[in-house]
LOSETI-861451 format. One line per 10 residues: their letters; for each residue z negated, x negated, y negated of C-alpha. Coordinates in Angstrom, 2 decimals, always signed. Layout:
LOSETI-861451
a> Z,X,Y  ...
end
This chain:
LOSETI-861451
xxxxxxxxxx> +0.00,+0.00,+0.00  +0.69,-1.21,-3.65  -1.69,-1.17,-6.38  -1.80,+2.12,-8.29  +0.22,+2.18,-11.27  -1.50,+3.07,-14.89  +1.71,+3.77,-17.51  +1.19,+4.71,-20.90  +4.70,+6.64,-21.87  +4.63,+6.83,-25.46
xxxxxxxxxx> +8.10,+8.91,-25.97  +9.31,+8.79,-29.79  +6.23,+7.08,-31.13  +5.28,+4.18,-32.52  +7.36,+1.49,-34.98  +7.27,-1.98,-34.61  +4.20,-2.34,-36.94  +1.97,+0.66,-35.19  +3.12,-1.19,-31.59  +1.37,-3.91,-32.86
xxxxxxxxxx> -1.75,-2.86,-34.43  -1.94,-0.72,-30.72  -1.51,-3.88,-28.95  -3.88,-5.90,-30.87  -6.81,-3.31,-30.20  -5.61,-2.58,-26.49  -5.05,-5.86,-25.14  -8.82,-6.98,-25.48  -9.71,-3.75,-23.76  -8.39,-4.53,-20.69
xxxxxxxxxx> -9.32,-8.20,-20.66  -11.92,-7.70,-17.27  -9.71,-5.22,-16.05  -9.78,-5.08,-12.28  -6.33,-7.15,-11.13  -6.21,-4.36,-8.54  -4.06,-1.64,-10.81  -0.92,-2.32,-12.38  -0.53,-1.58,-16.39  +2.38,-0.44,-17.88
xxxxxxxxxx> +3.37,+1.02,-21.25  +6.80,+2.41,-22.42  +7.51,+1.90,-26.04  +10.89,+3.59,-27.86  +13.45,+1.03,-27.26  +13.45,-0.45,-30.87  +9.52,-1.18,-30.24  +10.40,-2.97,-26.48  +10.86,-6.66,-28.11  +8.07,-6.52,-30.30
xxxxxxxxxx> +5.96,-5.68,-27.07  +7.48,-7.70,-25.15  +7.17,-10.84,-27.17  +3.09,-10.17,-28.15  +2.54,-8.86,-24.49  +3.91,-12.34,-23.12  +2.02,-14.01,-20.63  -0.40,-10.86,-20.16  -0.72,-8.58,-17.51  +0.55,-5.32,-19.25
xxxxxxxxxx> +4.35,-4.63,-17.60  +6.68,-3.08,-19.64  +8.52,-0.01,-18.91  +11.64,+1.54,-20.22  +12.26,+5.32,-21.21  +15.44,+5.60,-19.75  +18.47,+3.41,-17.99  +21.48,+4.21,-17.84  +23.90,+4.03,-14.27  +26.84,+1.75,-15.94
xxxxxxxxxx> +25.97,-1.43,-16.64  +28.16,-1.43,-20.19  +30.64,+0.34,-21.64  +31.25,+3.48,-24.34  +27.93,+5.33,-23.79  +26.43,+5.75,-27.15  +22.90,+6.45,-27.46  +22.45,+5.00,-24.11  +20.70,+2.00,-22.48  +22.15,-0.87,-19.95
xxxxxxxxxx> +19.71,-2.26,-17.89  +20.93,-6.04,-18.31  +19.89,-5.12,-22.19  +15.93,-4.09,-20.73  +15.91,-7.37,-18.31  +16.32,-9.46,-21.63  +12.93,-8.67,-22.67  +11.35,-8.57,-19.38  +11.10,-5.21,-18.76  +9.99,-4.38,-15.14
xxxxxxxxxx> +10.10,-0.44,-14.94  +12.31,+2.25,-16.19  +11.47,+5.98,-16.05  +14.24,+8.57,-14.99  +14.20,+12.16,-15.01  +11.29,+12.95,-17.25  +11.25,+16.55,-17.82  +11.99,+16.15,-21.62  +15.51,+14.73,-21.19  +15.97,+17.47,-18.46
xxxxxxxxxx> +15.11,+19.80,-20.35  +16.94,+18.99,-23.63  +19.61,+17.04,-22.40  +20.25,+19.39,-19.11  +20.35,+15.96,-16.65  +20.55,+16.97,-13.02  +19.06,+15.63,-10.20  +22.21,+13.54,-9.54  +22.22,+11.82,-12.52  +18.64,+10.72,-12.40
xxxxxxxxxx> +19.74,+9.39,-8.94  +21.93,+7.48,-10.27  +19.52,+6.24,-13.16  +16.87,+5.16,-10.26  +19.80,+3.41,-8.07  +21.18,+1.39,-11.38  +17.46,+0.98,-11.83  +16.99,-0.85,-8.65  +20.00,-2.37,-8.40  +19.32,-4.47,-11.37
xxxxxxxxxx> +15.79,-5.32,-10.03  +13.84,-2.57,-11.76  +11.80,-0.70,-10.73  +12.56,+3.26,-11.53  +9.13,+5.56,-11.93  +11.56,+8.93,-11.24  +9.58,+12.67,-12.65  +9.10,+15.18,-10.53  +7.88,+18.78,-11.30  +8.42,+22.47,-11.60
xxxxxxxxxx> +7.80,+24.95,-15.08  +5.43,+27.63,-15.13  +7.12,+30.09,-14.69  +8.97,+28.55,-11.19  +4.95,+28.30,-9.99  +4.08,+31.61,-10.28  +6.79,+33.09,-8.90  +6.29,+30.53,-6.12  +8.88,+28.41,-6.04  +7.24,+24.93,-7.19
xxxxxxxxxx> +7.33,+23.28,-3.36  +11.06,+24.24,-3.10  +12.14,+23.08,-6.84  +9.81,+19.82,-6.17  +11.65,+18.89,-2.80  +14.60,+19.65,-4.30  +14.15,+17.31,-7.08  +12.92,+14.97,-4.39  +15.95,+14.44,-1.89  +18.38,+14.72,-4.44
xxxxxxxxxx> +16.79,+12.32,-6.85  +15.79,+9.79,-4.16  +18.76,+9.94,-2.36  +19.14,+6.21,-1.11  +16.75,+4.49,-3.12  +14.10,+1.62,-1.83  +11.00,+3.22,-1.18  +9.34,+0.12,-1.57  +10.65,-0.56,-4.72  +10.13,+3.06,-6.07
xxxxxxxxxx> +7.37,+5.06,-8.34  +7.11,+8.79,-8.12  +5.47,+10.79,-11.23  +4.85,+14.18,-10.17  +4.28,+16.09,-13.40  +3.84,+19.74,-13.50  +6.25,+20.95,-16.20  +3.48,+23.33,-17.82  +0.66,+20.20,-18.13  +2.92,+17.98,-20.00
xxxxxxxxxx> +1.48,+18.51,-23.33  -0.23,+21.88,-23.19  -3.78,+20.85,-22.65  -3.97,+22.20,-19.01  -4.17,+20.07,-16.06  -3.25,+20.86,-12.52  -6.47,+20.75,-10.42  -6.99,+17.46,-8.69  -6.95,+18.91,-5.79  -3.74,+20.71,-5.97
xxxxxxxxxx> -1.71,+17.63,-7.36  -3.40,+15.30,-4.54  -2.07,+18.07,-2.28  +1.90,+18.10,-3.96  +1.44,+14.01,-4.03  +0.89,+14.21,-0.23  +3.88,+16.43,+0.37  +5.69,+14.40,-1.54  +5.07,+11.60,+0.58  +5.96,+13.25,+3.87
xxxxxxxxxx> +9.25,+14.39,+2.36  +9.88,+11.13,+1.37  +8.55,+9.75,+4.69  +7.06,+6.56,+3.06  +3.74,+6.22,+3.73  +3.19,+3.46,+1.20  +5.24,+4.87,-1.46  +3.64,+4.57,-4.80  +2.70,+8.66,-6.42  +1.21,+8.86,-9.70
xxxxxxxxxx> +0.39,+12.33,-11.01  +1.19,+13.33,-14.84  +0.26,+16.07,-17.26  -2.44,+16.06,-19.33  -4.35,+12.99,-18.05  -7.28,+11.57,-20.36  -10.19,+9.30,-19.77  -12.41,+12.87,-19.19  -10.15,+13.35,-15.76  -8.87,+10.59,-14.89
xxxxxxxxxx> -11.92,+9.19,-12.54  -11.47,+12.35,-10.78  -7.67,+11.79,-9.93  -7.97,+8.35,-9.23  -10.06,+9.25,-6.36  -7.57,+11.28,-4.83  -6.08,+10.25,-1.43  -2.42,+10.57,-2.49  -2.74,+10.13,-6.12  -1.47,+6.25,-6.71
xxxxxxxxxx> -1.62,+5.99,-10.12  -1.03,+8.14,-13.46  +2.07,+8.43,-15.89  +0.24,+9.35,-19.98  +1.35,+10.82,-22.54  -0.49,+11.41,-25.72  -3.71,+9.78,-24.35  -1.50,+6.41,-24.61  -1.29,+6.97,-28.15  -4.25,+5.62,-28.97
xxxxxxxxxx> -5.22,+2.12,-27.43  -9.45,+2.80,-26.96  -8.33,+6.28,-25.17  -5.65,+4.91,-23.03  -7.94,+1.30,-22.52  -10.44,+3.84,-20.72  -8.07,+5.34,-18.22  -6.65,+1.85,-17.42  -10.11,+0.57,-16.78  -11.28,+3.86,-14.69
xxx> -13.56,+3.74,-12.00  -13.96,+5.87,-8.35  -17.25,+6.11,-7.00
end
């Protein structure tokens, strides 16, 4: 099994200047951090050098927002991942409900996100997760597996993170129950039929939950939002502790 993975996604935030100030507070924080968790924090692309250059020689990994499947060529607004291995970035997340939602991706273009992804040594942390309204009319396990064989679809397991992030957490203030996201992490796993795939759950995750999920059996890790905005907050989820 992997260590658990601990990313801070912090979507259309931060400058240059606020990436620093947040570094400069965080990185302290996490100075007798137990080496047995993997950090990781996506800036905005213009913020990824500026990161990248004051994070250098630390242990916080760097994650990208997107990738795209082409490694150049006339794709405006989009990102090659030759231009995220320049500065060292290690991860890349794919198919976070945002750009499905406003940008309408399907599941086979966030497959082939996650495939460019690895094939360029990243590794791809690829979102999983239903909406409300598909849970209560009970169709979250079938839109999840869905999302799951057609996303995957010949990727490296072992060179693979999945974020399974409830659609109506994201944001809102509610978090799925601990027990029910360990649960759709686990089935998520036997889909996949990796035991030692890495699973972090997302939605909603601050330092007042967070020992609670990490002490779930098939929760690996945790993918933040707004709780990486600010360094203290998201210092206090990297360092959590299971009893």
């Amino acid at each position: 099994m992997g260590k658990p993975v601990i990313a801070g996604n912090w979507k259309m935030h931060m400058t240059c200047a606020q990436a620093r100030d947040w570094l400069a507070t965080f990185l302290p924080l996490i100075a007798d951090t137990p080496d047995d968790r993997e950090l990781v924090v996506a800036p905005p692309f213009t913020a990824i050098s500026t990161t990248a250059e004051i994070t250098s020689g630390s242990r916080l990994e760097i994650s990208s927002q997107n990738v795209h499947w082409e490694a150049e060529g006339a794709f405006t607004g989009e990102i090659a991942p030759s231009m995220l291995e320049e500065h060292g970035v290690r991860y890349a997340i794919v198919g976070h409900s945002e750009p499905r939602k406003y940008f309408s991706e399907s599941d086979e273009q966030i497959n082939h996100r996650a495939r460019s992804a690895q094939a360029h040594g990243l590794i791809p942390i690829v979102c999983v997760g239903e909406s409300d309204e598909q849970r209560s009319r009970g169709e979250a396990e079938r839109v999840i597996r869905r999302q799951v064989e057609q996303g995957l679809e010949g990727l490296d397991p072992n060179r693979l993170v999945v974020a399974y992030e409830p659609i109506w957490a994201i944001g809102t203030g509610k978090t799925c129950e601990s027990s029910e996201a360990n649960r759709i992490c686990g089935l998520i796993r036997s889909w996949v039929g990796a035991p030692d795939l890495i699973i972090q759950y997302g939605g909603s995750v601050k330092p007042g939950n967070i020992d609670e999920l990490m002490g779930m059996s098939d929760i690996d890790g945790v993918l933040v939002g707004g709780a990486s905005l600010d360094a203290e907050s998201f210092a206090r989820i990297a360092n959590y502790q299971v009893a």
